[in-house]
C-alpha positions as CSV (number, residue, x, y, z in Angstrom):
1,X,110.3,119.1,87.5
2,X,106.5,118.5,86.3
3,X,104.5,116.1,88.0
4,X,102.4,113.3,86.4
5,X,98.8,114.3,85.5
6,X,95.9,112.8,87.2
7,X,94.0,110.1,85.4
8,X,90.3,110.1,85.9
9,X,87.8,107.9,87.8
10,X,87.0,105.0,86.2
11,X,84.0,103.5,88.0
12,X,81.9,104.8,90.4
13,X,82.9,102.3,92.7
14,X,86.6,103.6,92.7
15,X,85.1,107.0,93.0
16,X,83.3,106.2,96.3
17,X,86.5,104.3,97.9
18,X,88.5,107.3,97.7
19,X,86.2,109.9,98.9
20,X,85.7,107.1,101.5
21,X,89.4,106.5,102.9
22,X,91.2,108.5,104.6
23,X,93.9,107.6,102.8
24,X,93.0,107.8,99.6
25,X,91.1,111.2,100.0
26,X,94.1,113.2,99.4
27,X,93.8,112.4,95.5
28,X,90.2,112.0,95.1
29,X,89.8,116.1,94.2
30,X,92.8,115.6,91.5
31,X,91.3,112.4,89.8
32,X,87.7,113.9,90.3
33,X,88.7,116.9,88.3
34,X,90.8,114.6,85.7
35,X,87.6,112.5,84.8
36,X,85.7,113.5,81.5
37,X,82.4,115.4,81.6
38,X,81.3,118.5,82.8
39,X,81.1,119.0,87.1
40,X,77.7,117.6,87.4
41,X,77.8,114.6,85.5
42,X,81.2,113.3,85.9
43,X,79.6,110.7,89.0
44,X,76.7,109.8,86.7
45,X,78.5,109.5,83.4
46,X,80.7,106.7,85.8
47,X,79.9,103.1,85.5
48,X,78.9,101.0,88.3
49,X,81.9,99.2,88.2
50,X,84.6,98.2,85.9
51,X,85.3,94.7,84.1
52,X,82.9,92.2,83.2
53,X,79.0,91.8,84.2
54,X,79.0,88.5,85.7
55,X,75.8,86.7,86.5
């Protein structure tokens, strides 16, 4: 049986709580290789975070 593809990182934020946690660490290669752009500007192509600016 196939197993479900990885989605990408979608903040930078999200990228620095998985590398973070223990937990989470596990998946953070996977989803780090998922996200678009080439190996050195996957973290910079990243927004801070995601959702709305709020003042």
């Amino acid at each position: 049986m196939a197993r479900k593809q990885h989605t990408g990182f979608v903040s930078r934020a999200q990228w620095r709580l998985f590398w973070a946690s223990k937990k989470l660490r596990r998946y953070a290669h996977d989803k780090a290789v998922a996200t678009p752009g080439g190996p050195v500007v996957r973290y910079r192509r990243l927004p801070g975070r995601k959702g709305v600016r709020r003042r």
